[in-house]
Structures are given as C-alpha cells and as structure tokens.
N, C-alpha and C positions, 0 to 999 in steps of 0.2 A: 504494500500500500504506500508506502514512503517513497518509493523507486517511484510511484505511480504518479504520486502529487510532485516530486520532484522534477522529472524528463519530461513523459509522453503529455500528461493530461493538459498541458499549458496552463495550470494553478502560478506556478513562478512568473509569466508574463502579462498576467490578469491587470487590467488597469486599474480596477478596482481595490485591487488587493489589499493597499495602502491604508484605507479606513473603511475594508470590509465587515471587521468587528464594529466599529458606529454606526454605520448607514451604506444602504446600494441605493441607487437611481438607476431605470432604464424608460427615458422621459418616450421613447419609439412605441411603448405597450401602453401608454397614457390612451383610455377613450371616455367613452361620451357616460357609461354607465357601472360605477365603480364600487365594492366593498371596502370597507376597514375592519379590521380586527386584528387581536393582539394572541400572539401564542407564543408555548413556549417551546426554544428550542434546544436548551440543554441545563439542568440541575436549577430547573423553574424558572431561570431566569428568560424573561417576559421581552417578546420583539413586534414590533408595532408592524404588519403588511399590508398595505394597499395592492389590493388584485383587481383585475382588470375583468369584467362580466362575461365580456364578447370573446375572449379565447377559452371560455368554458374550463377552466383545471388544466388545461395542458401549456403547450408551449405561448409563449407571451401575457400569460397569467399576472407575473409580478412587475409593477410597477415602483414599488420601493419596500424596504425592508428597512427601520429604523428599532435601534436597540433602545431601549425602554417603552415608557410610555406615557412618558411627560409631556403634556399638551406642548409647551413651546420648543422643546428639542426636536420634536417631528417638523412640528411648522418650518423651523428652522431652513430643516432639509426636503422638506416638500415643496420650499418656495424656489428652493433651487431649481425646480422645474420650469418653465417657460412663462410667463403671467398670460401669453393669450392661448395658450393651449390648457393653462389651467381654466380658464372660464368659458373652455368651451365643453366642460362638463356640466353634465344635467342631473345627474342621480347619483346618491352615495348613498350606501345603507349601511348599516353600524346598530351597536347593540345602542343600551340607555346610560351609557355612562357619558360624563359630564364634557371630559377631555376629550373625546370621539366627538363631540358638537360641535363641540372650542374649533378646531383644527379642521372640520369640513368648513363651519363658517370662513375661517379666516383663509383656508388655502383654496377653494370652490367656490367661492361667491355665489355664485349663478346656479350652482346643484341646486337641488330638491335634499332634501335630507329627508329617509326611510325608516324608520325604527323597526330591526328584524324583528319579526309575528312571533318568531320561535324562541326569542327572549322574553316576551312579554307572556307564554303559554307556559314558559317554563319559569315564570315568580307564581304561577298559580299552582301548579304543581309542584313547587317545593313547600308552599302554604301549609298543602293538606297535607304532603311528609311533615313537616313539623308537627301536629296537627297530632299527626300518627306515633312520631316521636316522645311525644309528651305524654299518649294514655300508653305508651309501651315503658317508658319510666315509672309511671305510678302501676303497673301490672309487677314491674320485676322489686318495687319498694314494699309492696305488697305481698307478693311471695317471699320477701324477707322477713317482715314482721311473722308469716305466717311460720317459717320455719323456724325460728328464735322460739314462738309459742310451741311451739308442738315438742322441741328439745326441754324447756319449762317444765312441760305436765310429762315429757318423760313419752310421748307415744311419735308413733311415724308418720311423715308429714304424707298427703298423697293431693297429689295437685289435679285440678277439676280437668278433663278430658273432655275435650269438644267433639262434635259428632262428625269429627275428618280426621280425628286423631291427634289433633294438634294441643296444647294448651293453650293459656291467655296469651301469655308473653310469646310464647310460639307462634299466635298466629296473629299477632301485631309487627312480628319481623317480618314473619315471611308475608306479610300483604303487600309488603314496598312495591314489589315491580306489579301487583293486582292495581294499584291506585295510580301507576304510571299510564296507562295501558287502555284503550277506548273499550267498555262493555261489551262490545262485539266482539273483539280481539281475544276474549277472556276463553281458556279451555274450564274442561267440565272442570276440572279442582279449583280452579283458581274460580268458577263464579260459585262451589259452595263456599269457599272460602271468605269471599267477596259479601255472600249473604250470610255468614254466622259473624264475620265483622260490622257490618251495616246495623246490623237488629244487636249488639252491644253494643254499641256508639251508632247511633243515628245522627250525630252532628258530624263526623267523618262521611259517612253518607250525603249528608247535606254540601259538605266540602266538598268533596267529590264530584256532585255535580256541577256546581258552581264553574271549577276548572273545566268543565267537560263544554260547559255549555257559552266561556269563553272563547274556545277551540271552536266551536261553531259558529261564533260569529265570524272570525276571520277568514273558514271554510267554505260557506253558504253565502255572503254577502259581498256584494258588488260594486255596490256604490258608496260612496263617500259619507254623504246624509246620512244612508241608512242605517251605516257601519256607526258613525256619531250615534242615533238615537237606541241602535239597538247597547251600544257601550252603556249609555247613561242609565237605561232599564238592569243593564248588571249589574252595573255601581248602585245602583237603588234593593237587588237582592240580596247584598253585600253588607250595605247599612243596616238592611233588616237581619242578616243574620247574626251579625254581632260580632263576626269572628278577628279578633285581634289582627292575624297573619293575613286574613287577605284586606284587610282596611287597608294596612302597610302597600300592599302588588296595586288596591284600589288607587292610593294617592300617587302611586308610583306614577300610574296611568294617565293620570290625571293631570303630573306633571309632563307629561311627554305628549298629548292629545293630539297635536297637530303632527308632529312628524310620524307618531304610529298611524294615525287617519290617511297618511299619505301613501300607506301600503295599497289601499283601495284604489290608487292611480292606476298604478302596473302591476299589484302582486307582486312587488320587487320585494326577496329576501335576502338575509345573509349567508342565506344555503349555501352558495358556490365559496364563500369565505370559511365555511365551516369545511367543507370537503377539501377544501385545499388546505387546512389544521388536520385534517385524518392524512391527509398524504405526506406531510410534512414528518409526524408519527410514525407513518409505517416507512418511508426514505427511514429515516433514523434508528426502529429496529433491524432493519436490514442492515444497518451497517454495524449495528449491535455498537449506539451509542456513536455520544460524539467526538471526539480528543480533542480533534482543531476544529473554533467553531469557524474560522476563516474559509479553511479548505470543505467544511461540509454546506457554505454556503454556497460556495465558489460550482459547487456538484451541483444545488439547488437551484441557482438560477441556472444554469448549461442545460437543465431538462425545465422549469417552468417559466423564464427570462430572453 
C-alpha cells in the first residue's frame, strides 16, 4: 500500500495535497441542486461535504470536503469558489442545524434552503424511543425492588411472563426496532408484540402514532398549503397529548416551518447526502480503517470528485 500511494497512484503529485487534511474544492462539480452534511471520516472526527445532486453518488459527486464544522471555517472555503457560479444555485438541503443555514445563507444567496423530511421523521421517532426508554427504566427499577423483596422474606423471585414469552423489561427492549418500523412492515411477533406493549402503555401507542402519522404527511401530501395546514393539525395533537419529547421535535418544527415547507417544492431530500455517508463507511471498511486521512481522501475524490 505504501509503494502504492508513493509511485503508481499519483497521491505525491496531487495539487491538492498541501491542505488536503483542511479542505478540497472541485468548483467543475458545482451545480444548480446541492446537499450539505457532515460525516465522519476517521476516530469521529466530523468533515463538513457539499455533494452535488445531479451526479447521483458517483463520479462528480463532491464539490468540497471541509474538516470540521464551524459555520465560518467552511464559509471560508466555500467562498473560494467563484461568486457567480455560486448564485447560480437554487437548492441546498441540509439537516436543522443552525450552522448548515449560516453557510447556505451566506455562501448561496439565491438557493432555496430544504430541510431533509428524514430529519424531521426521525426527532419523532427518537421521541417515542425515549418514551420507550423511560417505562423500560422504571420496568428494570422495578424488578429490582422486587428482587431485594423477595431475598427479605427469604422466597424466589419469578418474574411475570407475557403471553410471547417475553417479560416486562424484555419486551420494552426488544420493541425498539417494533416502534421504528410502519404497522404494515410488522411480522407476526413483532405485531403480538407491538399489541401486548400498546395495551400496557397506551401513551406509547399514542406516540407511536403520532410519528406515524407525521411520516404521512410528508408521504401523501403535495402541496405546500396543504402540507402547512395539515402540520398545524399535528402540532394541535401534540398539544393535546401532552407528551414532553414530542413538544421539544413540535417547536423544533416550528422553528424551521419555512425551509421544511419547502420540501413540498421538489421533494428534495438529503437522501443522496446520506448515501454518499454509507459509501464513505463502507470505502473505509474496505480498506479496514484509515492511517493517512490525506491519502484516503486523495482515493475518495479519484472515484467521487
């Protein structure tokens, strides 16, 4: 591998090479409909990539790659990019963080700003894990009390068997990936399992749908208007449920209305930015880890740059 990055691969002639570790630009993959998102490419440490919509994952994909993800250190090096090539962008979609706004505003002017659908599906969905989390704490504080009692009086503890086999706390674990997962999707264990957790926790049930019926608004619904009134109808079940966790994903919403509303334009997601984070992953067990992040970037752009 050393011989490889040394002679043949043209790694040592790289223009880039210089401040491969801070930032690449390839302003030639700049177009009109663009992702942001941040991944990490080796011992967590977090790299800021702008990819480009219209080469789909493959070749001319990345448009820049900047290491961290401090709103003004990107900007920095995104303005190095051309000023009238940058506003002749139209779309950028990014998750709901703050700096991801900062930096389309100031480098894009003229974009539209997206708020990916699949971040906003998935604050309601970790809601009701929590949700789940928390009667699974008091199920296992519970079985502790009950065993401490039962060592007391001296007799043997036997914990209540549900009618799948499972316990309490057993089947608040294993329901995780049941409450990930759309009703339909559900095999036969997973929907008894789904109905012996419902009917002990009805407000799980209640959560549950909540997120489900989230997911369908931005499934089923087309227009702009519609997608606003049917939101506000949520956030009004949301108030009425009372549930701490999703009040939080509620105001989340609420503070981002306009740029999630603007998925209803095109259905633009951060899908393609998300697939190009699983390819970035599986390059990198392939090569089983990184050593040099220069020369493993230097790989990365030659097949996505």
């Amino acid at each position: 591998m050393r011989h490889y990055r040394d002679c043949p691969s043209g790694f040592t002639d790289w223009e880039q090479r210089a401040h491969a570790k801070e930032w690449l630009l390839f302003p030639q993959n700049l177009g009109a409909h663009l992702s942001l998102d941040e991944t990490s490419l080796s011992q967590g440490e977090l790299y800021t990539i702008l990819t480009n919509k219209a080469a789909k994952g493959g070749k001319g994909s990345i448009v820049a790659i900047v290491a961290g993800t401090k709103a003004q250190t990107v900007m920095d090096v995104l303005r190095k990019l051309p000023e009238k090539q940058r506003k002749k962008v139209k779309e950028v979609t990014l998750d709901m963080a703050g700096n991801m706004g900062l930096i389309v505003k100031k480098c894009f002017p003229k974009a539209t700003q997206v708020t990916d659908r699949f971040h906003v599906q998935q604050l309601a969905l970790e809601a009701v894990q929590d949700m789940r989390i928390g009667y699974r704490w008091q199920a296992l504080e519970a079985e502790n009390e009950a065993l401490e009692q039962a060592k007391l009086n001296q007799t043997e503890y036997q914990p209540e068997l549900l009618s799948n086999g499972d316990t309490l706390k057993q089947l608040l674990a294993r329901s995780r990936y049941v409450l990930y997962k759309k009703a339909t999707a559900w095999t036969l264990s997973q929907r008894e399992r789904a109905a012996l957790l419902f009917d002990r926790y009805p407000d799980l049930k209640q959560a549950y749908e909540l997120s489900q019926s989230l997911s369908h608004i931005f499934e089923n619904t087309t227009d702009k208007l519609y997608g606003l009134a049917r939101l506000a109808k949520w956030h009004e079940k949301v108030r009425q449920a009372g549930f701490k966790a999703f009040n939080t994903v509620a105001r989340s919403i609420q503070n981002h209305y306009e740029t999630i509303l603007n998925y209803f334009d095109n259905r633009s997601t951060n899908a393609s930015a998300e697939s190009f984070n699983a390819k970035i992953k599986a390059f990198r067990s392939q090569l089983r880890g990184v050593r040099s992040v220069e020369f493993f970037l230097y790989r990365l752009t030659q097949l996505y740059a």
